[in-house]
DRENDO-850119 format. One record per residue (C-alpha): residue in three letters; y, z, x. Coordinates in Angstrom, 2 decimals. Example, Ala and Ser with C-alpha at 12.3 -4.5 7.8 and 13.67 -1.06 7.14 Angstrom:
DRENDO-850119
<node res="ala" c2="-4.50" c3="7.80" c1="12.30"/>
<node res="ser" c2="-1.06" c3="7.14" c1="13.67"/>
end
This chain:
DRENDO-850119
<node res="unk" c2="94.39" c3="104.73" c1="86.90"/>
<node res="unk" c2="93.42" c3="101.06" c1="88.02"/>
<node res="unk" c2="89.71" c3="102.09" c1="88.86"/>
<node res="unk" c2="89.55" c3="102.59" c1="85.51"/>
<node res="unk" c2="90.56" c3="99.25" c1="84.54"/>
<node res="unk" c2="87.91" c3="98.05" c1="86.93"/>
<node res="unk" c2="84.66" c3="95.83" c1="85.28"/>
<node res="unk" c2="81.55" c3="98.28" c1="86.67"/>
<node res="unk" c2="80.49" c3="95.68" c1="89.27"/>
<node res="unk" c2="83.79" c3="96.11" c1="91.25"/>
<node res="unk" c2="83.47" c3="99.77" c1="90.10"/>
<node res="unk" c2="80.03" c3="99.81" c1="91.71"/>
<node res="unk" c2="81.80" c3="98.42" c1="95.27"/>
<node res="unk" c2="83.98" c3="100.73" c1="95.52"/>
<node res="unk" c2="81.53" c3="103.88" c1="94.97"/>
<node res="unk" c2="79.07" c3="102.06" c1="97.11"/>
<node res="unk" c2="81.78" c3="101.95" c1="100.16"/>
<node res="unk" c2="82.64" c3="105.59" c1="99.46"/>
<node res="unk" c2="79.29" c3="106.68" c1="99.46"/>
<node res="unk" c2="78.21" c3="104.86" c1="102.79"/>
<node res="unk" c2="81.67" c3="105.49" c1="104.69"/>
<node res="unk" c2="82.64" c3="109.00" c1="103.05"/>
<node res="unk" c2="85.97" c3="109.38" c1="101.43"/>
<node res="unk" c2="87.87" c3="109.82" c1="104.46"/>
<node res="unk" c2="86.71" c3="106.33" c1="105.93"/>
<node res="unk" c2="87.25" c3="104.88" c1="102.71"/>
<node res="unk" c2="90.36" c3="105.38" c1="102.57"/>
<node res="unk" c2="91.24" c3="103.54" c1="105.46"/>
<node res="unk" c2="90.82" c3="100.45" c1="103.64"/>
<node res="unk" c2="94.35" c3="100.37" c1="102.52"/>
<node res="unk" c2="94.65" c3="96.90" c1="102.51"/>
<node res="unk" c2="91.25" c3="96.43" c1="100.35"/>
<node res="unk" c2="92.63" c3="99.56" c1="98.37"/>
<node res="unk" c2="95.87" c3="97.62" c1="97.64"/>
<node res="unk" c2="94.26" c3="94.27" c1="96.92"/>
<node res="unk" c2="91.92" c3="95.65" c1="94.43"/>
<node res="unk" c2="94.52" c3="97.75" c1="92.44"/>
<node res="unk" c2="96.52" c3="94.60" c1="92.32"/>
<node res="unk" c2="93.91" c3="92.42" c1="90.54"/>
<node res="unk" c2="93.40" c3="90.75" c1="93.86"/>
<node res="unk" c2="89.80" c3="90.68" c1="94.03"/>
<node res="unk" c2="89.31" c3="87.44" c1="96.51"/>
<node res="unk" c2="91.82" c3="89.21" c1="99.20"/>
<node res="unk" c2="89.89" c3="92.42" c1="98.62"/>
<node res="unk" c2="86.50" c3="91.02" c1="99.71"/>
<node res="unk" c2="88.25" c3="89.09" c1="102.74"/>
<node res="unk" c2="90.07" c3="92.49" c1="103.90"/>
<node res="unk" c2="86.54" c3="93.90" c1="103.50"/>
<node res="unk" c2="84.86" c3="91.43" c1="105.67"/>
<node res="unk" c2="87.41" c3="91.96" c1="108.63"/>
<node res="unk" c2="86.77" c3="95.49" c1="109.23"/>
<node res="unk" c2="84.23" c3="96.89" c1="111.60"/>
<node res="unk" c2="82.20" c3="98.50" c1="108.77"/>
<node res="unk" c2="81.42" c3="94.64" c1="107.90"/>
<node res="unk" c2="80.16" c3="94.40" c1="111.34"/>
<node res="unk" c2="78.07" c3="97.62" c1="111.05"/>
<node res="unk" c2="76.23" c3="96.81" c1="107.87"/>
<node res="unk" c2="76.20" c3="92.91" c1="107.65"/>
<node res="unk" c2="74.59" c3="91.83" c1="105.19"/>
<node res="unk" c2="75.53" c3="95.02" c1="102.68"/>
<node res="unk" c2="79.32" c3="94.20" c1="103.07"/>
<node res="unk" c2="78.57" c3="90.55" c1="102.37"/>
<node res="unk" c2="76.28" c3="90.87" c1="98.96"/>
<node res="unk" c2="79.61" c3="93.98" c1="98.27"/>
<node res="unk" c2="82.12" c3="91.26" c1="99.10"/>
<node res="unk" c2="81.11" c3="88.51" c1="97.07"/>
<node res="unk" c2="80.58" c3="91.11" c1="94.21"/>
<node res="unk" c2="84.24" c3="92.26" c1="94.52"/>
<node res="unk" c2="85.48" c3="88.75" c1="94.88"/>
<node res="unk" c2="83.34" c3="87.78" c1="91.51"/>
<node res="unk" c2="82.63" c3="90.09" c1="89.63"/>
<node res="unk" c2="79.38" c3="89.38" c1="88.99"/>
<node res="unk" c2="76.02" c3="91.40" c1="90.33"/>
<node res="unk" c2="74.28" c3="89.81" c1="93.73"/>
<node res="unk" c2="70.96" c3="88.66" c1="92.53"/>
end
C-alpha cells in the first residue's frame, strides 16, 4: 500500500531497480525497501548507494539516488 502513496518520480526508482535487477534482486534491498515505505527518502538513496548494484551501474544508481532522495526528475 505505500507504493501507492509514492509521488511517480520515487515510483519511477523503484520500477527502474526492479526492472534492471529483477524482482528477486530487488528485493534484497530491504533496508532501501524499509526506508522508502517509511517516508525516509534521504536513507533510501544512501542504502542504495552502498550496495554493489551502485558499483555495477554508477552513474544510473546515482541520477536514481538523488531522484529518491528528492523527488524531483534528474535533468
Amino acid at each position: 500500500p505505500w507504493f501507492d502513496a509514492l509521488d511517480d518520480v520515487r515510483k519511477v526508482v523503484l520500477i527502474s531497480m526492479v526492472f534492471n535487477l529483477g524482482f528477486k534482486g530487488f528485493i534484497g534491498f530491504r533496508r532501501t525497501i524499509g526506508a522508502v515505505s517509511r517516508g525516509e527518502f534521504r536513507d533510501a538513496a544512501k542504502f542504495m548507494l552502498e550496495s554493489l548494484w551502485a558499483k555495477q551501474v554508477r552513474n544510473r544508481a546515482l541520477e536514481l539516488s538523488e531522484m529518491m532522495a528528492r523527488g524531483e526528475w534528474v535533468k
